[in-house]
C-alpha positions in Angstrom: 20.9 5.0 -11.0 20.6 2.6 -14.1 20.5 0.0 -11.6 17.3 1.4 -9.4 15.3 2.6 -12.5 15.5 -0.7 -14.1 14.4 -2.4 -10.9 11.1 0.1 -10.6 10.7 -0.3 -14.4 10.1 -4.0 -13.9 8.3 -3.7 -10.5 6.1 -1.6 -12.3 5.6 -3.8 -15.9 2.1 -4.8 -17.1 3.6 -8.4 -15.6 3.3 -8.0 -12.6 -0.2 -6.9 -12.3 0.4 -3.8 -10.0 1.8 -6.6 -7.6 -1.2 -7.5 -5.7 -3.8 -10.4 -5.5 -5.0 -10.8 -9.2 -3.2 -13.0 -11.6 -0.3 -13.6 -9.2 1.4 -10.1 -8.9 1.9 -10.7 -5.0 4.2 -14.1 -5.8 5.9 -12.7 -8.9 6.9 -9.4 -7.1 7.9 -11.9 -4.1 10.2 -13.9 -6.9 12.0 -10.9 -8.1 12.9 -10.0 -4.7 14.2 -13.8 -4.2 16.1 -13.4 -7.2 17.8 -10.3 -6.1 18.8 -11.4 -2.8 20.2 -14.9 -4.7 22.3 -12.7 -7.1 24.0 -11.1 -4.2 24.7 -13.2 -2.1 22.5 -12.7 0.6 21.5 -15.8 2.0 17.6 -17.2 3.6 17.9 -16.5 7.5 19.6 -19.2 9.0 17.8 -23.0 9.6 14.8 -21.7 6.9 14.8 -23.4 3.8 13.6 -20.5 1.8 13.6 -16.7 1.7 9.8 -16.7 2.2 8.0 -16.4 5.1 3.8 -17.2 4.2 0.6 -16.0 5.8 -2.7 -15.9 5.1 -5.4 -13.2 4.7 -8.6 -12.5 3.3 -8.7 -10.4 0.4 -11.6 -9.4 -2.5 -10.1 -8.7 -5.9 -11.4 -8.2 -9.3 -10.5 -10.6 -11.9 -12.6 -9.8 -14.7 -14.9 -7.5 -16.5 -15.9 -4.0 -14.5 -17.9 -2.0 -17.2 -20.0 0.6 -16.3 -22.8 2.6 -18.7 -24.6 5.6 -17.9 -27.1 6.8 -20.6 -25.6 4.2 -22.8 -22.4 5.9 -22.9 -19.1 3.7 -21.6 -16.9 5.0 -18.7 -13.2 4.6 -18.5 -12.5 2.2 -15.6 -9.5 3.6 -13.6 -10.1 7.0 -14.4 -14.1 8.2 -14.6 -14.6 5.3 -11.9 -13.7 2.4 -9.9 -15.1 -0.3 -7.9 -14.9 0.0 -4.3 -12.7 -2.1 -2.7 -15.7 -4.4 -1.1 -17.5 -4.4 -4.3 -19.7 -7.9 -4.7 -19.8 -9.0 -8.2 -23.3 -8.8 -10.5 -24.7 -7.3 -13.6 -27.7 -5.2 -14.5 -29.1 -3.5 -17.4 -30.9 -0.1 -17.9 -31.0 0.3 -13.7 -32.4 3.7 -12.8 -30.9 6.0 -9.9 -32.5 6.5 -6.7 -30.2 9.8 -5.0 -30.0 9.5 -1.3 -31.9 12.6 1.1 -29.3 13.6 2.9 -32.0 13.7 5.9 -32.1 10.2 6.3 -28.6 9.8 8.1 -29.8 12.5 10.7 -33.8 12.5 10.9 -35.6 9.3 12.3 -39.4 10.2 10.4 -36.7 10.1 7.1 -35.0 7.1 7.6 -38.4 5.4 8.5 -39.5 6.5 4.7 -36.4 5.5 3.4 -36.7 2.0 4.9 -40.3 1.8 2.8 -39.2 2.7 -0.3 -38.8 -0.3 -3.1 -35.0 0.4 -4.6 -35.4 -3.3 -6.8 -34.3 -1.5 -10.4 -32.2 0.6 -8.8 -29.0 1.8 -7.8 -28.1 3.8 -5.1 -26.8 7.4 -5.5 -25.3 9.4 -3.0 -21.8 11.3 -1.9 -18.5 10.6 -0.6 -19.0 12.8 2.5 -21.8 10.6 3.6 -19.2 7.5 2.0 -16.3 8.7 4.6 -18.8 8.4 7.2 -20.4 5.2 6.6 -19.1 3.3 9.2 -21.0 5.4 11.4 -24.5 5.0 10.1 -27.3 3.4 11.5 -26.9 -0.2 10.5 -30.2 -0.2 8.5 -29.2 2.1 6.2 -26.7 0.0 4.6 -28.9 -3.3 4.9 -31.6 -1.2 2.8 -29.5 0.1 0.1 -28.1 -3.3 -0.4 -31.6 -4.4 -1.6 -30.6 -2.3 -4.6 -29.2 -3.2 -7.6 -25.6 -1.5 -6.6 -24.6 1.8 -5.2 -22.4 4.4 -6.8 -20.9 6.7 -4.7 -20.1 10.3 -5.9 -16.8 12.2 -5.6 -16.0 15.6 -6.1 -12.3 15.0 -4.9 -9.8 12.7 -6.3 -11.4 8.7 -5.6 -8.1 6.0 -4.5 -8.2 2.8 -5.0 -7.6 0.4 -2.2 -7.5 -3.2 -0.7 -11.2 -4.7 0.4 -11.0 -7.7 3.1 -14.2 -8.2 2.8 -16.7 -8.7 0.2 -20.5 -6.9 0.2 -23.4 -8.8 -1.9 -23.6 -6.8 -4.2 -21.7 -3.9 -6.6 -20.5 -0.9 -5.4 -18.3 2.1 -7.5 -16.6 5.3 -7.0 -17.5 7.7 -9.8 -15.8 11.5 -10.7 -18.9 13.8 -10.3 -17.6 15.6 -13.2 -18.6 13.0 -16.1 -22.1 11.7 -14.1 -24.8 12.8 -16.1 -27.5 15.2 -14.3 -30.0 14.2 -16.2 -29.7 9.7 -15.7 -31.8 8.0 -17.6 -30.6 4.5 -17.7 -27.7 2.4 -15.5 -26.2 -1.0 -16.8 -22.9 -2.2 -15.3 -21.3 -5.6 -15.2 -18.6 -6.7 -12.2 -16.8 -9.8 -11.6 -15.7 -10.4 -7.8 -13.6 -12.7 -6.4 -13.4 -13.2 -2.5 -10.4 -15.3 -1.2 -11.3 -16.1 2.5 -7.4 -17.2 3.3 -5.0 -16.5 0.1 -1.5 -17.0 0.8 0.9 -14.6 0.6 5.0 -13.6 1.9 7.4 -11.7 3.4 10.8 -11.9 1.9 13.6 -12.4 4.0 17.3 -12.2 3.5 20.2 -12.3 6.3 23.6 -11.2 6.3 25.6 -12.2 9.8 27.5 -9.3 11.2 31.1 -9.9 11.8 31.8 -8.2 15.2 28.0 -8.4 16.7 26.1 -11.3 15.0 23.5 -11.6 17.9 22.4 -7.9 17.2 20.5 -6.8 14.7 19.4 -4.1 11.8 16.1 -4.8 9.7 15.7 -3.3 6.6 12.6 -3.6 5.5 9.5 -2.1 2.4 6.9 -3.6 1.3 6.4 -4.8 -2.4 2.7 -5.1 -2.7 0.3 -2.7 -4.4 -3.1 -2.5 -5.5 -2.9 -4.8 -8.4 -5.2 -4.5 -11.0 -8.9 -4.3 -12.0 -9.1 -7.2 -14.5 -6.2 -7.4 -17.2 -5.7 -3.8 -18.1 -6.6 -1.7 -15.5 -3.3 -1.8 -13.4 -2.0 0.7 -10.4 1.7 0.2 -11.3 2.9 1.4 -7.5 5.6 3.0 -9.1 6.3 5.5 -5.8 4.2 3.5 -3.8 6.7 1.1 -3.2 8.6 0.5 -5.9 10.8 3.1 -4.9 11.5 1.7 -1.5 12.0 -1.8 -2.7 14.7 -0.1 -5.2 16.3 1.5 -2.0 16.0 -2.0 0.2 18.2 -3.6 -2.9 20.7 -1.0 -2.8 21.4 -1.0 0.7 21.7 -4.7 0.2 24.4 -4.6 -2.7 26.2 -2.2 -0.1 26.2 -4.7 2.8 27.0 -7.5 0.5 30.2 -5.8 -0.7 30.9 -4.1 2.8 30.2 -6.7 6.2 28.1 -5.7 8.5 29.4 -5.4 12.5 25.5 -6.5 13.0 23.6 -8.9 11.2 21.4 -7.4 8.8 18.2 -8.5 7.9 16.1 -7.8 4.7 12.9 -8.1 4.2 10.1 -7.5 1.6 6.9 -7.1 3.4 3.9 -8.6 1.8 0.1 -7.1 2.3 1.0 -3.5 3.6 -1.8 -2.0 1.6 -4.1 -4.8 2.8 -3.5 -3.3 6.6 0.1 -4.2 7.7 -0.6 -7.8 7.6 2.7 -8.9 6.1 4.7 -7.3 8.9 2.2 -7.9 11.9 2.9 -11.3 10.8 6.1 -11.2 11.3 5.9 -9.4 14.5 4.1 -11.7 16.0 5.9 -14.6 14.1 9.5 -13.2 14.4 13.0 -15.2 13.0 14.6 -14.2 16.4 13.7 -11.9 19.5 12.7 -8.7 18.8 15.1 -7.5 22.1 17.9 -8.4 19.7 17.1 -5.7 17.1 18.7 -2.6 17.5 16.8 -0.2 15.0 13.8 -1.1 11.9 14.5 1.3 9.2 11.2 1.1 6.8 11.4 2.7 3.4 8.5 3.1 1.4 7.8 5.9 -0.9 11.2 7.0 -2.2 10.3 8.6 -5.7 10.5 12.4 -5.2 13.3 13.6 -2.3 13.6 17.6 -3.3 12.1 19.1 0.0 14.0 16.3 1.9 12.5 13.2 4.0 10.7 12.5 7.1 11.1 10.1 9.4 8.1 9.0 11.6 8.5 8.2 15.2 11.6 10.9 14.7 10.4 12.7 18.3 9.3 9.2 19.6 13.2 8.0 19.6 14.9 11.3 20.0 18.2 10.0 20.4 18.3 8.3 16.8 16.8 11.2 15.4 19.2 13.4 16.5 22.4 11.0 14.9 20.5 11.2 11.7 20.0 15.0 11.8 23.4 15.5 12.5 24.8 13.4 9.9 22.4 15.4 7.3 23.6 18.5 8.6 27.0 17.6 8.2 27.2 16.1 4.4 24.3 18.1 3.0 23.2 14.6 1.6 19.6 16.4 1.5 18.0 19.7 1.4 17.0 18.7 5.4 15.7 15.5 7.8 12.1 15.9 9.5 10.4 14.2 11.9 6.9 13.6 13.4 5.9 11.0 16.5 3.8 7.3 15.9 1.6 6.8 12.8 0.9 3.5 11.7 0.6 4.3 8.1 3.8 1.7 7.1 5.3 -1.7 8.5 7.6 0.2 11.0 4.4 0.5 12.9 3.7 -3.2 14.7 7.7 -3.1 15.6 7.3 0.3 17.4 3.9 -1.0 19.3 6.0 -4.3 20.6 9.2 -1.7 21.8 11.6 -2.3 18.6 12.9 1.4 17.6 11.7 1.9 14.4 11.9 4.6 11.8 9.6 4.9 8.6 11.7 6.7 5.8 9.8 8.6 3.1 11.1 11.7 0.9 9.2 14.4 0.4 8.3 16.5 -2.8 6.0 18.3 -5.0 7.4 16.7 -8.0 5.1 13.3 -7.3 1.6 13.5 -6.1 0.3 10.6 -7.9 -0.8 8.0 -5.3 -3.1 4.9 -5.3 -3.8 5.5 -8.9 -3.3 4.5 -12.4 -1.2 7.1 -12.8 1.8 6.4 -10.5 4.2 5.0 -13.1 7.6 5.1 -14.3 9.4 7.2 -14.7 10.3 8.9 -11.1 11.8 12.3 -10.1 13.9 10.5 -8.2 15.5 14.0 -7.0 16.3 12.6 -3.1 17.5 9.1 -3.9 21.4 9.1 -4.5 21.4 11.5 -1.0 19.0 9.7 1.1 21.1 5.9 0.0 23.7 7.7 1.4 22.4 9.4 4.3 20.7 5.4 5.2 24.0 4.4 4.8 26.0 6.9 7.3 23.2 6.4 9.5 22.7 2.6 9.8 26.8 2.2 9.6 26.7 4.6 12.6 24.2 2.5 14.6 26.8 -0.5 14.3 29.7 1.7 16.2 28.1 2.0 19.7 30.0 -0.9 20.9 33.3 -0.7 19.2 
């Protein structure tokens, strides 16, 4: 386990930026990967020059400052707020609040005042129930509180941080109710935005040719990308989420490097999962060979907890591999149980499934880790599951081979 702890460690280091789109975490995550596959062996797939495969997408990050003031006091970026992910950059000083009615997303006569109202000055307050339904609105609504100076959206719950593809004109934040003032006097903020209409990113692909059944195949496959970071210090590590499953991907390659394949075996890093799947719809549509030849995905991605077992989604969409799994479980005790659900497309096992590739999407399960899309999922990992589910991937991806022997 020295191995896989080391491996999250660095995944996880202030270096790499929470391994998405500011100061080059994407590419640097993307190296390390390279470098692993170089170290054992593993080889580019054959005819490609390099282990990368690149693809563009549109992505709005945050380079620089993000400082927000409320009564003159400072708030702790990461932690009392956020920007939302579609934040536009700008700065304002001593801004007052202008809280939303509630009225005006259902009552015509109270939209019509709302529309009226002169918001230069001021900055937009209102809640994350009406925030979780904005893409319903009436159109207007948004258009008028864009003639604010920002907006700041209120959460009672726990805020997440995400990837924006798009960039609005002006600042937006996600704030903890809990530290926001009742009594708001004065609002000053600064943001830097940066929009990227068509940065360039990669999947990382590595090939190992199977020595009985070379034309069939076994991907894999977890994304390496996170959230990055919020300037220079703010950083969502993406210890769990996926440095976990990257950790797994490796070890599953050391064991195929040291033990042939009877299929070829395919590895690959997926780039851009948090920024909608992109990395591996990519590839989908952009595949190294036809998808009929591929025999089973096996998608890892969150891999830090394990004590109340794992799940694998689309488990009662292909019954049949379900069943080989649960009765390998059953039979070494590997871990406390298997579970399954049907289609979600919450990880890159998703755009495989939609084109008729079986696919399963590993995760473990456990109370030990609820830390997710925050600052605070870091090293170090329970890591209770891990040693029983690299085995249990093993026994089950080993058994996939033997149908034709």
């Amino acid at each position: 386990m020295n191995a896989v702890k080391s491996n999250i460690n660095t995944l996880c280091s202030k270096s790499f930026k929470g391994r998405g789109y500011t100061f080059d975490g994407d590419k640097k995550a993307a190296l390390f990967i390279n470098e692993q596959f170089k170290a054992l062996n593993i080889s580019p797939f054959p005819n490609k020059n390099s282990y990368y495969q690149e693809y563009q997408l549109p992505v709005n990050t945050f380079p620089g400052k993000a400082e927000i003031k409320i009564n003159k006091k400072n708030f702790k970026l990461g932690v009392d707020f956020i920007p939302a992910s579609d934040a536009g950059g700008g700065e304002i000083k001593d801004a007052v609040p202008y809280y939303i009615d509630e009225k005006i997303f259902t009552n015509d006569e109270s939209l019509k005042e709302f529309l009226k109202i002169d918001l230069s000055g001021k900055v937009v307050v209102y809640g994350e129930e009406q925030e979780k339904k904005r893409f319903s609105w009436n159109r207007v609504i948004l258009q008028k509180m864009l003639q604010a100076d920002g907006i700041i959206v209120l959460y009672k719950s726990k805020f997440n941080h995400s990837i924006g593809r798009w960039q609005l004109p002006k600042p937006r934040f996600y704030i903890n109710e809990n530290v926001f003032p009742k009594d708001v006097t004065s609002i000053s903020f600064q943001l830097e935005a940066q929009m990227f209409e068509k940065y360039t990113s990669q999947n990382v692909i590595g090939y190992i040719k199977g020595i009985k059944n070379p034309e069939k195949y076994i991907i894999i496959s977890a994304h390496y990308d996170h959230l990055g970071s919020i300037g220079k210090k703010c950083i969502f590590p993406g210890a769990n989420d996926n440095a976990s499953g990257v950790s797994m991907m490796i070890e599953v390659a050391k064991y195929y490097a040291q033990n042939p394949p009877d299929y070829s075996i395919v590895f690959i890093g997926f780039g851009s999962e948090e920024a909608g799947l992109i990395g591996s719809k990519y590839y989908v549509e952009n595949p190294f060979f036809p998808l009929e030849q591929i025999r089973f995905v096996v998608n890892l991605d969150l891999f830090g907890s394990g004590e109340e077992g794992m799940m694998a989604v689309n488990g009662s969409v292909f019954k049949e591999e379900y069943l080989l799994l649960e009765k390998i479980n059953n039979k070494q005790q590997y871990l406390s149980k298997v579970a399954q659900r049907g289609k979600a497309a919450n990880s890159d096992h998703y755009f495989f499934s939609e084109n008729g590739v079986p696919s399963f999407f590993f995760y473990l399960m456990g109370s030990s880790w609820t830390h997710y899309h925050d600052v605070y999922d870091k090293p170090p990992l329970p890591l209770s599951g891990f040693k029983g589910a690299y085995n249990l991937i093993i026994d089950f991806t080993n058994a996939l081979q033997k149908e034709d022997n």
